[in-house]
N, C-alpha and C positions, 0 to 999 in steps of 0.2 A: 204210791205213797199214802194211798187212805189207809187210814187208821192207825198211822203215826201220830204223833205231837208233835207241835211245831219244829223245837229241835231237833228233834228225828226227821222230817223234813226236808229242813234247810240242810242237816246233814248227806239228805241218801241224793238231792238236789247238787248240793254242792259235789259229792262222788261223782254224781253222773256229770255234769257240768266240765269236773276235772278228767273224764274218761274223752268226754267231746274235745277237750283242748287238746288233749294230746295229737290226735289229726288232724287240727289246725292250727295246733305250734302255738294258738294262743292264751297267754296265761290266762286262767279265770279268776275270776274278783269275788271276793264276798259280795260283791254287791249282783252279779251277777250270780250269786246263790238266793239272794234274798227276792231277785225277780221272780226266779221259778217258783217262790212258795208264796207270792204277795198278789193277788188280784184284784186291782184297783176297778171299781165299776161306778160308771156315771148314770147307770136308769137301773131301774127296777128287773125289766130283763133280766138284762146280762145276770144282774145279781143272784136271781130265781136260776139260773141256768147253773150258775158257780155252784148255788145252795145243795140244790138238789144233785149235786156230786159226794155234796157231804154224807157219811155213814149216821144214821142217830142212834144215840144210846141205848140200849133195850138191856142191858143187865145191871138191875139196883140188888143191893141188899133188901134182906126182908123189912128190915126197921128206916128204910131210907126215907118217906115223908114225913116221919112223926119225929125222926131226928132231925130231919130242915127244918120242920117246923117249931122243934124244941133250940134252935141255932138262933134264929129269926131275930129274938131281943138283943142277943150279942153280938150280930155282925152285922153288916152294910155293904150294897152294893153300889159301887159306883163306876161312870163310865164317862168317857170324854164324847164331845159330841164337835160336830159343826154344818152351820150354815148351809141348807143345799145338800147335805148327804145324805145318801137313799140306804147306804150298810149300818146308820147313824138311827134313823129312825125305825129300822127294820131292830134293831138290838132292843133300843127302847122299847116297838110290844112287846117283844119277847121275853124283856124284865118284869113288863109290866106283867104280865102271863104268871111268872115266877114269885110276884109279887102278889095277887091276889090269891096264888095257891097253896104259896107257904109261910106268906107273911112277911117276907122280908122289905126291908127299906129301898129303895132301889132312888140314888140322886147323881147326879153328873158334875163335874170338874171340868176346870179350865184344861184348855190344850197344856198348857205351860204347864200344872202341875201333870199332866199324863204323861207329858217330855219328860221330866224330873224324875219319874216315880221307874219311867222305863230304861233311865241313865244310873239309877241306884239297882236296878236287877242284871245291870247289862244288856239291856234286852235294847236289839235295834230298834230305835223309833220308826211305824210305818204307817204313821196316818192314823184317823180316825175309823169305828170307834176302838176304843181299848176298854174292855171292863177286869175290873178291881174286885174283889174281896179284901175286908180289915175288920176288926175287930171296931165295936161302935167306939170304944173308950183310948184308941190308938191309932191316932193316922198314919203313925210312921212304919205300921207292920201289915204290907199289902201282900195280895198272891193276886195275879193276873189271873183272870179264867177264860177270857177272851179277845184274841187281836180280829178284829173282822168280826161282821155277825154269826150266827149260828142257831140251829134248832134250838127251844126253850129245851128237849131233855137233856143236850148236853150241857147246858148253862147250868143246870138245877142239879146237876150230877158236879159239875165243876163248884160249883160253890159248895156245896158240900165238901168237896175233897178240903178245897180251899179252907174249909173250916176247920177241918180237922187238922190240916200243916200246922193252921197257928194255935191250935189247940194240944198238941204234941206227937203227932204223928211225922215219923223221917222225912224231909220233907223229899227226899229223890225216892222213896215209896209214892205219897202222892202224886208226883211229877209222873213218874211212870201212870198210872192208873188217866190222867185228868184224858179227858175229850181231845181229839189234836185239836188244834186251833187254824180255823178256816182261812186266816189273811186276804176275806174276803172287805176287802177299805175303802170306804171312798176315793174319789178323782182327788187330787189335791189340787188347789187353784195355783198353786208358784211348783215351777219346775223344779228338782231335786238339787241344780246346779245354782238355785236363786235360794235354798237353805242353808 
C-alpha cells in the first residue's frame, strides 16, 4: 500500500480486510479498515521504525521552491497537537524545517477545532497530529496535508498541492498527486470506546 493516499489505503486495506472476512465469515468494519492504515505509536522508536516505511518524495516541478516560497504570504500551516505525543512533536520539526526554507507560517489548533475541520471533510477523526493548509484570510477553506507525521519533502510537496486546490486547481487532480498520508498518530490517552 505505499505510495497510495490515505484513501487509496484505507480502500485496498478495507479490500483486503473484506477478502479475510470471507474465510472467517466475519463481517468487517470500517473501523477495522481504519486500523490497518492507522499507526498509533507511544516512543520515538516505534515511530522511526513506521517512518522509515514511508516512500519520500523525489519528484518536484522545476518552479516548485520559488513557488512555495512565492505561496508563503497567502497560506498557513496548521496542525493539532497534544500533550506527550512523540508523531506531535516529530511533525512540529518537520514544519518548522518547511518553515525556515520556504517561509511559511506554521501555528497549531485545538484538538476540538481539528475534530470540526475533519467532520466538515468527512474525514475519520484519528488522533493527533493532523496538519492543515488554508488560505491566511480564510479559515473556513482548509486541505489536510497530513494525518500522522511524515518526511518534511512530502509536507513541502503537500502543501503546495494544497495551495494550489484552493487556488484553482480540480481538487481530485490534487488529491491524486498529494503524498499518501502516513496515520502515523499518537497513543491516545481514553480508549475509542470512552469517545
Amino acid at each position: 500500500m505505499i505510495g497510495l493516499n490515505r484513501p487509496g489505503r484505507i480502500a485496498v486495506a478495507f479490500g483486503l480486510l473484506l477478502a479475510a472476512s470471507a474465510l472467517s465469515a466475519r463481517p468487517v468494519t470500517r473501523a477495522d479498515a481504519m486500523q490497518a492504515a492507522i499507526h498509533p505509536v507511544a516512543n520515538e522508536a516505534d515511530m522511526r521504525a513506521w517512518l522509515a516505511r514511508v516512500p519520500v518524495t523525489r519528484d518536484f516541478p522545476p518552479d516548485f521552491a520559488g513557488s512555495l516560497r512565492g505561496q508563503a504570504p497567502a497560506f498557513v500551516i496548521e496542525m493539532s497537537t497534544a500533550p506527550g505525543c512523540v508523531p506531535c512533536a516529530d511533525l512540529w520539526a518537520r514544519l518548522g524545517e518547511v518553515h525556515r526554507r520556504y517561509g511559511w507560517q506554521v501555528r497549531t489548533i485545538s484538538g476540538a477545532e481539528a475534530l470540526l475541520r475533519s467532520g466538515r471533510l468527512g474525514l475519520l477523526w484519528v488522533g493527533h497530529p493532523v496538519a492543515w493548509v488554508r488560505p491566511v484570510d480564510d479559515a473556513g477553506r482548509t486541505v489536510p496535508i497530513a494525518i500522522g507525521t511524515d518526511h518534511a519533502a512530502n509536507l513541502a510537496r503537500n502543501a503546495w498541492l494544497a495551495a494550489r486546490m484552493l487556488t484553482g486547481v480540480r481538487a481530485e487532480v490534487g488529491v491524486r498527486a498529494l503524498s499518501k498520508f502516513t496515520g502515523i498518530v499518537g497513543v491516545s490517552r481514553y480508549s475509542p470506546s470512552s469517545r
